[in-house]
N, C-alpha and C positions, 0 to 999 in steps of 0.2 A: 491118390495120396496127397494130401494138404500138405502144400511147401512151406519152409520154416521161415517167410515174409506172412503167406495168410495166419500161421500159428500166433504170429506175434500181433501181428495185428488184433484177432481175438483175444489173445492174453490181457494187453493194454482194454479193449472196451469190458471184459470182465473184470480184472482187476479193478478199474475207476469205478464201478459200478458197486464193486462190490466191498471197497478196501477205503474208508471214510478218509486217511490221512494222505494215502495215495492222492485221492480226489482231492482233497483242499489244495497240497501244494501243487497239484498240474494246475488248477484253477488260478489258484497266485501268480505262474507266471506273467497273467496277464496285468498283475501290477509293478514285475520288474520292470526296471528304467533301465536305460541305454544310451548311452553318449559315444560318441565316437574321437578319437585322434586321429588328427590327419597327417602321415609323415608325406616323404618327398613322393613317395611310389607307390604307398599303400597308408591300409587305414589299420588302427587296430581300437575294437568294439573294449569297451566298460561297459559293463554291468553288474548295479548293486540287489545281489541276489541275497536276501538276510536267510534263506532259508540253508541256506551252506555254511553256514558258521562252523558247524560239527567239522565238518571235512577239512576245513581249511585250517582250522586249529586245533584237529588230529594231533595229540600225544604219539609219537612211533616210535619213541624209545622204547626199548626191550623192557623196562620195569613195568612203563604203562602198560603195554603190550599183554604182558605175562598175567597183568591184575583184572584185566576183561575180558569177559566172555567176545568171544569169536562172534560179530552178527552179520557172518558171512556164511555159519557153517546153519547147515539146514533147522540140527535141534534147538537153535536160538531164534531163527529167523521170527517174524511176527507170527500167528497165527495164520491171519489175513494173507498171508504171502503166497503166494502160487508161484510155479516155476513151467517150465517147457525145455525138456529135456533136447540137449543137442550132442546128441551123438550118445557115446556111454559116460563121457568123463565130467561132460559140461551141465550145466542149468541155464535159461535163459530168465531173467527175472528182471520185473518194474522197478527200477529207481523210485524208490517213495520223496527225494528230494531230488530231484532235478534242476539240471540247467537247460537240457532241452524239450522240445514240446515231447520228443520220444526218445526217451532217458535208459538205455538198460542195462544191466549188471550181469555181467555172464563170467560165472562163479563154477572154479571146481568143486567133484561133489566130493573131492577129498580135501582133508583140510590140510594144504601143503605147502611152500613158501611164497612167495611172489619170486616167480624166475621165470624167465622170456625164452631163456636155452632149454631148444627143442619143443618149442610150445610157438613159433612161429608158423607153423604149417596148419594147426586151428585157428589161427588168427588169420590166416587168408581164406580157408574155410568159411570162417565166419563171414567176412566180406562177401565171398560168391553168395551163400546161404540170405546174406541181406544185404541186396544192392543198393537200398533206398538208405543204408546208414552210412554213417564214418564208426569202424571199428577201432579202439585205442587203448594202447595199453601203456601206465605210469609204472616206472619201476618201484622199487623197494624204497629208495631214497630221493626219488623224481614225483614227490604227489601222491603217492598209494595212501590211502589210509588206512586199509589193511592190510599191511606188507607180509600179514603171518599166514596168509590165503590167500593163494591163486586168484587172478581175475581180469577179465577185460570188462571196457565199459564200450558202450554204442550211443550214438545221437544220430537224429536224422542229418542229413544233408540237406546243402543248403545253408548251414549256420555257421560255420567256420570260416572266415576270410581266404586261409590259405587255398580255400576249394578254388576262387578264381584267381587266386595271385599264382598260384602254380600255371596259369594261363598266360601268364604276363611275361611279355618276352624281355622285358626290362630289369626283371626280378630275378627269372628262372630260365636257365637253359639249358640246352643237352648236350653233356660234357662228355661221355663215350656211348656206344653202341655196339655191343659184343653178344655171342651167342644168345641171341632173344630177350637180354635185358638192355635196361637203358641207365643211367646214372644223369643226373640232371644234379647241376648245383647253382646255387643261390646267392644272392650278390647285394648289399644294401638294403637287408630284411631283418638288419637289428640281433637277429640270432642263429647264430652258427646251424646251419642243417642241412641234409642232402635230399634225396629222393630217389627212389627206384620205379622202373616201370617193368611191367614184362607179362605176357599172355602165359608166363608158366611159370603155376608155384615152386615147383622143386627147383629151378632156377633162382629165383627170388629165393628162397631158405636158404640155398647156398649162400648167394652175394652175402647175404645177412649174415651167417655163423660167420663166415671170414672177416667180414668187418668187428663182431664179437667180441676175436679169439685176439685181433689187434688192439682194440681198445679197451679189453680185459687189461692186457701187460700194461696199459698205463693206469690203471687203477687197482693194483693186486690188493689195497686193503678196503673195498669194498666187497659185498657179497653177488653183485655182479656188475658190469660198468654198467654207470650210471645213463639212463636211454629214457623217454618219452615217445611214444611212437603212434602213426596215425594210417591205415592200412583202409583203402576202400578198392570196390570192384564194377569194373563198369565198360559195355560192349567189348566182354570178353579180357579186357585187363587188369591187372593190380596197380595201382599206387597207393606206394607205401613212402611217407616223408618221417626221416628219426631225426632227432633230436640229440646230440649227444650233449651231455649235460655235466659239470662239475662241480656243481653244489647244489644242494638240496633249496633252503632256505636263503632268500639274501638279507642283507644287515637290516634291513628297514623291520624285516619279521621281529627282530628280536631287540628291538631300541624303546627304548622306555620313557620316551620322550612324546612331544608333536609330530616326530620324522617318523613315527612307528605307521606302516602301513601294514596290514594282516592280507599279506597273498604270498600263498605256499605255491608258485606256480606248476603247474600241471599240463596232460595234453592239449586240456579244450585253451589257455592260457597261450600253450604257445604257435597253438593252431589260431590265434589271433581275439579269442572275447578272454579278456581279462574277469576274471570274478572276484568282486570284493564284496563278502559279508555286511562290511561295514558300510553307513552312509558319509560317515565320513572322510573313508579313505576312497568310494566311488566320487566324493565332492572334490576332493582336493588333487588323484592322481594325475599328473602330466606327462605330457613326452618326454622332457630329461629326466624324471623318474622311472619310466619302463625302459629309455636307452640304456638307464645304470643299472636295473634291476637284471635287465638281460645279459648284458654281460658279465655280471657274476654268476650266472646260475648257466652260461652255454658257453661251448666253446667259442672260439675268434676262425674264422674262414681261414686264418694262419694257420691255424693249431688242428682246424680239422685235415686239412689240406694233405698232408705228409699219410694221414687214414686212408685216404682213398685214391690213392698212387696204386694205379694197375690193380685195384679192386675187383672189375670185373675180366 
């Protein structure tokens, strides 16, 4: 039986082969640019990717919402589109605009809201199922672009800084160790977040609802707290790093000025490559533009702090 690494593997060389807009924009990467910031302990990647404009300046207000067709649900999708079924509920499908060199979309086949509760335990699935990715998922108001259908996305590994800053004993350490998970938290990385480890998912889906069902009550007028979340699998364990989040958009998105910068940050964003559409907001962003940008959109190590009191 062909495992769902070889599947996708095939998927990707058929689809490029076969899917002419697929092909063009994998081939573009080659001409995104990359700059780097250097903070005191880490780095954090820019890059001006023009082919994400759509994403990034996603309409997800409920009118927009309401006025376009869904191109997440099968009867829209392109033609050209092919999927790879995972399991009974999910699709695995090509990212026709990418940020990474292996970009996927894994879409339920129902057309149902963006909600993470009780959809955590395919999202470590996923991870075992494809080791070689980081699986991620943006909530409804954290970067979704289509927050009116279910979905996670996947990039290879490898790309995301936090891969080795999670390495870094300066950054990140392990804060408890209780029944087979671990809680590791993070210290002078610009944006509020924790991480879990642990060799067993129903373990891991526990720590998760509890942490949820706490930082639901501090946000009862969202449709669920607001989370960014980045879950991968490897010799046998999960990590998973969240992200909790308190605003969707910061002021720079919506200034009408020179200060307007268009980044709706998301997982791949605060997993450390910033994507800017624009060339000119890739030209001009700085470090005390992402210091300030970060902490409007994540919590403060204060604020998450009181969350993860006897968590596990």
């Amino acid at each position: 039986m062909m495992s769902y690494s070889d599947g996708v593997k095939e998927l990707f060389e058929s689809q490029l082969a076969d899917w002419d807009l697929a092909n063009a924009n994998y081939k573009q990467l080659d001409n995104v640019k990359t700059r780097s910031l250097i903070f005191e302990d880490f780095q954090v990647l820019v890059q001006y990717n023009p082919g994400r404009i759509t994403s990034s300046a996603a309409k997800v207000d409920t009118k927009s919402i309401e006025a376009r067709p869904c191109f997440l649900c099968g009867k829209n999708r392109p033609a050209q589109q092919r999927g790879l079924a995972f399991g009974s509920d999910l699709t695995i499908l090509v990212n026709p605009f990418p940020i990474f060199r292996k970009h996927l979309t894994i879409v339920a086949n129902n057309h149902t809201d963006q909600r993470i509760g009780g959809n955590m335990m395919a999202m470590l699935d996923l991870a075992r199922e494809l080791p070689d990715y980081q699986i991620f998922y943006n909530g409804p108001q954290c970067g979704a672009s289509a927050p009116d259908h279910f979905h996670f996305q996947a990039g290879n590994k490898g790309f995301l800084p936090i891969e080795n800053d999670f390495l870094s004993e300066t950054l990140c350490k392990l804060s408890v160790a209780k029944d087979d998970a671990e809680l590791w938290q993070w210290a002078g990385y610009q944006r509020g977040l924790f991480s879990l480890k642990s060799a067993s998912a129903e373990r891991l889906a526990e720590v998760f609802d509890k942490f949820c069902c706490r930082f639901a009550a501090l946000q009862t007028d969202r449709p669920e707290p607001m989370l960014n979340i980045l879950a991968s699998y490897d010799k046998g364990e999960w990590i998973v790093h969240l992200f909790p989040r308190k605003l969707h958009r910061p002021t720079q998105y919506f200034a009408d000025d020179d200060s307007r910068i268009l980044l709706s940050p998301a997982s791949v964003d605060m997993g450390g490559v910033i994507i800017t559409p624009r060339e000119k907001d890739f030209l001009k962003i700085n470090k005390d533009d992402l210091t300030d940008i970060f902490s409007q959109v994540s919590l403060s190590n204060n604020e998450l702090l009181p969350l993860l009191m006897d968590l596990l």
